[in-house]
C-alpha positions as a LaTeX table, in Angstrom:
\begin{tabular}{lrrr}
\hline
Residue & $x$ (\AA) & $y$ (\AA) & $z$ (\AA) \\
\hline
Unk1 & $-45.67$ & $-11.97$ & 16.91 \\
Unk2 & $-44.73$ & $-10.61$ & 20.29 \\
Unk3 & $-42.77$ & $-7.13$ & 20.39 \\
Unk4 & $-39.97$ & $-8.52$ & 22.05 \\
Unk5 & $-39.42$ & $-11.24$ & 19.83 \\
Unk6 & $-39.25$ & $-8.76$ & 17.35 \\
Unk7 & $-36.41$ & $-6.57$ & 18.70 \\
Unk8 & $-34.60$ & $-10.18$ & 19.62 \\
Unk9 & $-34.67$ & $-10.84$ & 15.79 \\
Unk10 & $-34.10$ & $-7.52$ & 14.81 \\
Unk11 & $-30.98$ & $-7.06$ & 17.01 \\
Unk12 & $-30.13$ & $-11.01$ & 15.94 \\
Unk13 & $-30.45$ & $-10.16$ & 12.10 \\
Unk14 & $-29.47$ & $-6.61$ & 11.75 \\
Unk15 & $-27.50$ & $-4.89$ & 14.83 \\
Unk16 & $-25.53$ & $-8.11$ & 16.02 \\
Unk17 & $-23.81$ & $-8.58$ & 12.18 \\
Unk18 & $-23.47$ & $-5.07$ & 11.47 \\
Unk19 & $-21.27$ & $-4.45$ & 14.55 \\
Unk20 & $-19.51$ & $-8.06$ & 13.61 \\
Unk21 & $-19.04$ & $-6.53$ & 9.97 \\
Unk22 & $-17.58$ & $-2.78$ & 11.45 \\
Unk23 & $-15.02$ & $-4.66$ & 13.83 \\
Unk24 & $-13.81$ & $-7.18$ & 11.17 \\
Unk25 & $-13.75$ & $-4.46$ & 9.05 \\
Unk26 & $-11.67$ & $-2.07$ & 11.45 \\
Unk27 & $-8.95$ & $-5.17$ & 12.50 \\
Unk28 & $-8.29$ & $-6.17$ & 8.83 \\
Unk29 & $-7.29$ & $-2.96$ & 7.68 \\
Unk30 & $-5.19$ & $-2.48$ & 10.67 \\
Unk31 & $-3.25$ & $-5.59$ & 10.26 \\
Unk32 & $-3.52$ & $-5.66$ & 6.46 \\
Unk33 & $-1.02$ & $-2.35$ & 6.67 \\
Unk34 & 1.70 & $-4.28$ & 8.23 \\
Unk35 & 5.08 & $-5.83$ & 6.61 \\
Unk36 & 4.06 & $-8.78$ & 8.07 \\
Unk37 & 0.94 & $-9.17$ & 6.20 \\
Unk38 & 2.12 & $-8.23$ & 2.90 \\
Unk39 & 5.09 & $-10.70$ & 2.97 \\
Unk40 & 2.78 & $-13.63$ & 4.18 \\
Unk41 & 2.65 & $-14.16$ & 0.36 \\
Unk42 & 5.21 & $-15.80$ & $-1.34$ \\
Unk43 & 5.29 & $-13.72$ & $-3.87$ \\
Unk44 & 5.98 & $-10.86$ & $-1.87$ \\
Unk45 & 8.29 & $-12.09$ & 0.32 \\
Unk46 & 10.81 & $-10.88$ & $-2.14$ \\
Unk47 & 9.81 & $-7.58$ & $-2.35$ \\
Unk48 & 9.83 & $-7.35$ & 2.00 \\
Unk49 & 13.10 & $-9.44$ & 2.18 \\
Unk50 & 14.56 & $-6.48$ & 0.10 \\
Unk51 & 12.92 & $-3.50$ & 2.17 \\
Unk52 & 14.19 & $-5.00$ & 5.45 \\
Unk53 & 17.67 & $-5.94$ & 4.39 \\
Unk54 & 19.85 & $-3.13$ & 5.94 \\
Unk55 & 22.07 & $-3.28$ & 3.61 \\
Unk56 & 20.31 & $-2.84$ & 0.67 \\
Unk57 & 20.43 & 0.84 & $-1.11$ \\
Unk58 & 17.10 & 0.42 & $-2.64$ \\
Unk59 & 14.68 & 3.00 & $-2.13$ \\
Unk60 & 12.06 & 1.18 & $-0.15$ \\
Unk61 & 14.52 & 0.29 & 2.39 \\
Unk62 & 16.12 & 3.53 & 2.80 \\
Unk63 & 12.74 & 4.46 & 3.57 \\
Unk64 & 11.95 & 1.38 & 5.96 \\
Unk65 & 15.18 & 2.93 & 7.51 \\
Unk66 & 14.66 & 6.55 & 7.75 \\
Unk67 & 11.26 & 6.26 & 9.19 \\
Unk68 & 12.77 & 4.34 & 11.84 \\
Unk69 & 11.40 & 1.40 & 10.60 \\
Unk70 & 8.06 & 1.80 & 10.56 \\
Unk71 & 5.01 & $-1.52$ & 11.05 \\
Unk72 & 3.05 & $-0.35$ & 7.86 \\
Unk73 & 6.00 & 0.94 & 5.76 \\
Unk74 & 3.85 & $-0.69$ & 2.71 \\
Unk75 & 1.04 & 1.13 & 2.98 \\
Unk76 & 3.22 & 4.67 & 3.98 \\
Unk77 & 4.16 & 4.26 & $-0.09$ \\
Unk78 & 1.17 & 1.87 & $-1.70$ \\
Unk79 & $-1.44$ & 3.48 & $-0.46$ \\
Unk80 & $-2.70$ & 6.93 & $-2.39$ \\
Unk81 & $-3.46$ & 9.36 & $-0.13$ \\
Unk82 & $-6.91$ & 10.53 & $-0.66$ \\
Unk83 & $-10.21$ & 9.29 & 0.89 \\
Unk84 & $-11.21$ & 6.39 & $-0.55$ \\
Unk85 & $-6.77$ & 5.34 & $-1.24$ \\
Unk86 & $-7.20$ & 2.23 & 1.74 \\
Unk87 & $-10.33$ & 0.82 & 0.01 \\
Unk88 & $-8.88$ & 0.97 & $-3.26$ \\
Unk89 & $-5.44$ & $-0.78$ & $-1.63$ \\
Unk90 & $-7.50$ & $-3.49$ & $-0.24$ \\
Unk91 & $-9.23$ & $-3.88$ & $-3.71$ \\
Unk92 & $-6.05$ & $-4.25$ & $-5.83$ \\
Unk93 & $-4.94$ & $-6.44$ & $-3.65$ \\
Unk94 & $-7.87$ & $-8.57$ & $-3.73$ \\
Unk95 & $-7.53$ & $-8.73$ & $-7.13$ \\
Unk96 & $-3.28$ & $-9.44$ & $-7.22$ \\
Unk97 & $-5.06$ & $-12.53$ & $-5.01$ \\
Unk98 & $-7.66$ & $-13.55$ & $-7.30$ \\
Unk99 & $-5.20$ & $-13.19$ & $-10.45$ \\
Unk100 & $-2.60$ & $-15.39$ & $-8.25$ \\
Unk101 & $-5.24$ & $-18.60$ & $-7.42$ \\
Unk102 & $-7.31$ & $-17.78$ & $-10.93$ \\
Unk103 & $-4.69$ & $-17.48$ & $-13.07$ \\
Unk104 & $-1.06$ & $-18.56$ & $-12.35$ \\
Unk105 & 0.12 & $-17.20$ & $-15.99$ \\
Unk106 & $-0.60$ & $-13.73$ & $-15.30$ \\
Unk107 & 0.49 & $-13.84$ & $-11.74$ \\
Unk108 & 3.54 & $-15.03$ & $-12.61$ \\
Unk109 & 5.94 & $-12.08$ & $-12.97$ \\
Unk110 & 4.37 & $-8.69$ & $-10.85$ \\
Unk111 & 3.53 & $-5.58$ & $-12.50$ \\
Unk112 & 2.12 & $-2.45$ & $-11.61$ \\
Unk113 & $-1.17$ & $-1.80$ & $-13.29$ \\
Unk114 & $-0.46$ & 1.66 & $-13.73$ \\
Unk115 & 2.67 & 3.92 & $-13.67$ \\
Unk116 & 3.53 & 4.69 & $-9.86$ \\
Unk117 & 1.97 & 7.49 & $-8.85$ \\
Unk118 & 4.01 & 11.15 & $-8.01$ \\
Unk119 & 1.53 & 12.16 & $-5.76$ \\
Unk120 & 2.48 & 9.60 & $-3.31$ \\
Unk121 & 6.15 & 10.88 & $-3.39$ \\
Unk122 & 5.33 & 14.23 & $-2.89$ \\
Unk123 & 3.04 & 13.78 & $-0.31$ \\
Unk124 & 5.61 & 13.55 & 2.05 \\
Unk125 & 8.48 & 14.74 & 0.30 \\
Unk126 & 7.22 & 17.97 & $-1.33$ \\
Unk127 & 7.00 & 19.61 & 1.91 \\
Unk128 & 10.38 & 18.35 & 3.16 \\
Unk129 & 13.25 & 21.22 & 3.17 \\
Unk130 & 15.68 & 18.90 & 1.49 \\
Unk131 & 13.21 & 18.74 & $-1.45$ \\
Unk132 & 12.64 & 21.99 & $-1.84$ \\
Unk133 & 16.53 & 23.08 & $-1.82$ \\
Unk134 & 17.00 & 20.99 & $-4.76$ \\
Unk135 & 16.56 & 23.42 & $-7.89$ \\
Unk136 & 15.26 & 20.74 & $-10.22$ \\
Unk137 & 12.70 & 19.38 & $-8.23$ \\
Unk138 & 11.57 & 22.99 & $-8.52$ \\
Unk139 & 12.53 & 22.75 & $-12.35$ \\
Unk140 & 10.57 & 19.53 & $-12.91$ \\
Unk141 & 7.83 & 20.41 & $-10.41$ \\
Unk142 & 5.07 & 20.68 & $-13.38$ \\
Unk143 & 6.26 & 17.67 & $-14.86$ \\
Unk144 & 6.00 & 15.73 & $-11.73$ \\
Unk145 & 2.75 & 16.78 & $-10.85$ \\
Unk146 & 0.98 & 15.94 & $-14.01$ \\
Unk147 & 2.48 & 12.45 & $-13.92$ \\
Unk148 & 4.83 & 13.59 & $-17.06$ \\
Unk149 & 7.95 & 13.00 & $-15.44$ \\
Unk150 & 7.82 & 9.99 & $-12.88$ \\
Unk151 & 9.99 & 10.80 & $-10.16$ \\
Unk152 & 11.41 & 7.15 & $-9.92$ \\
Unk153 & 13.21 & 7.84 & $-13.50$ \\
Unk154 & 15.92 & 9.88 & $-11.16$ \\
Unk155 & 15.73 & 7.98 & $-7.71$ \\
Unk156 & 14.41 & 4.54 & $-9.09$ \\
Unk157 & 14.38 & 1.59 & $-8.67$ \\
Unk158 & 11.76 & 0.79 & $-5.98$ \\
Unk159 & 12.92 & $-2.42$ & $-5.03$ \\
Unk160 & 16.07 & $-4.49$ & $-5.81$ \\
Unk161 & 14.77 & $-8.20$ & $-6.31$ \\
Unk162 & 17.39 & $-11.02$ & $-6.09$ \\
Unk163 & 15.52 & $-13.56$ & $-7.64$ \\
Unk164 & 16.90 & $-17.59$ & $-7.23$ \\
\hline
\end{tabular}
């Protein structure tokens, strides 16, 4: 086989789809963040109708609101915020997709595998001076942190669903 046929194939098989695969990759995550995304599902159109309703006094949209209204205000509070907290976003979603077309019964009513994590809170608002003025944040501070205490049994609930 000629050499140049080689590097033809070998950019053809390997370089051109890897560069495909790091693009795709790059745009899906990027638009997969937004409000717009996430409430492209019925399911969660709920959940977004609530966070952009200004006058709702849930907590996700007086956050929507006080970050002056961010694109990716869903992945500002779904996300966790350590290395690998995108990929594992994109996963669970994945999977809230595959339990929705797989199986309707469990999709039916949404639930959070897990207990909402602190550490998303208090990434942002442990460092906030309004946090830190309150003496039972400081109180509670061990209990938050080990996941003891949740923080939404005091500023709860997330989201205020009106369901039909």
């Amino acid at each position: 086989m000629k050499k140049w046929l080689k590097w033809i194939l070998f950019v053809g098989i390997f370089v051109i789809p890897l560069a495909l695969l790091f693009v795709t990759t790059s745009i899906s995550f990027k638009v997969s963040k937004s409000i717009q995304f996430c409430s492209s599902c019925h399911k969660m159109s709920l959940y977004a109708k609530d966070l952009l309703n200004p006058a709702s006094d849930s907590l996700a949209s007086r956050h929507y609101r006080d970050r002056g209204k961010q694109p990716d205000q869903c992945a500002a509070c779904h996300v966790n915020y350590n290395m690998l907290g995108p990929i594992d976003a994109k996963a669970r979603g994945l999977l809230h997709l595959a339990f929705y077309y797989f199986d309707y019964d469990v999709a039916r009513e949404l639930k959070l595998y897990l207990p909402y994590p602190n550490k998303n809170c208090l990434f942002c608002h442990s460092q906030m001076g309004t946090f830190k003025e309150k003496k039972h944040h400081e109180e509670f501070m061990c209990e938050l942190k080990s996941g003891k205490l949740s923080c939404l049994s005091c500023h709860g609930p997330i989201h205020k669903i009106e369901r039909d």
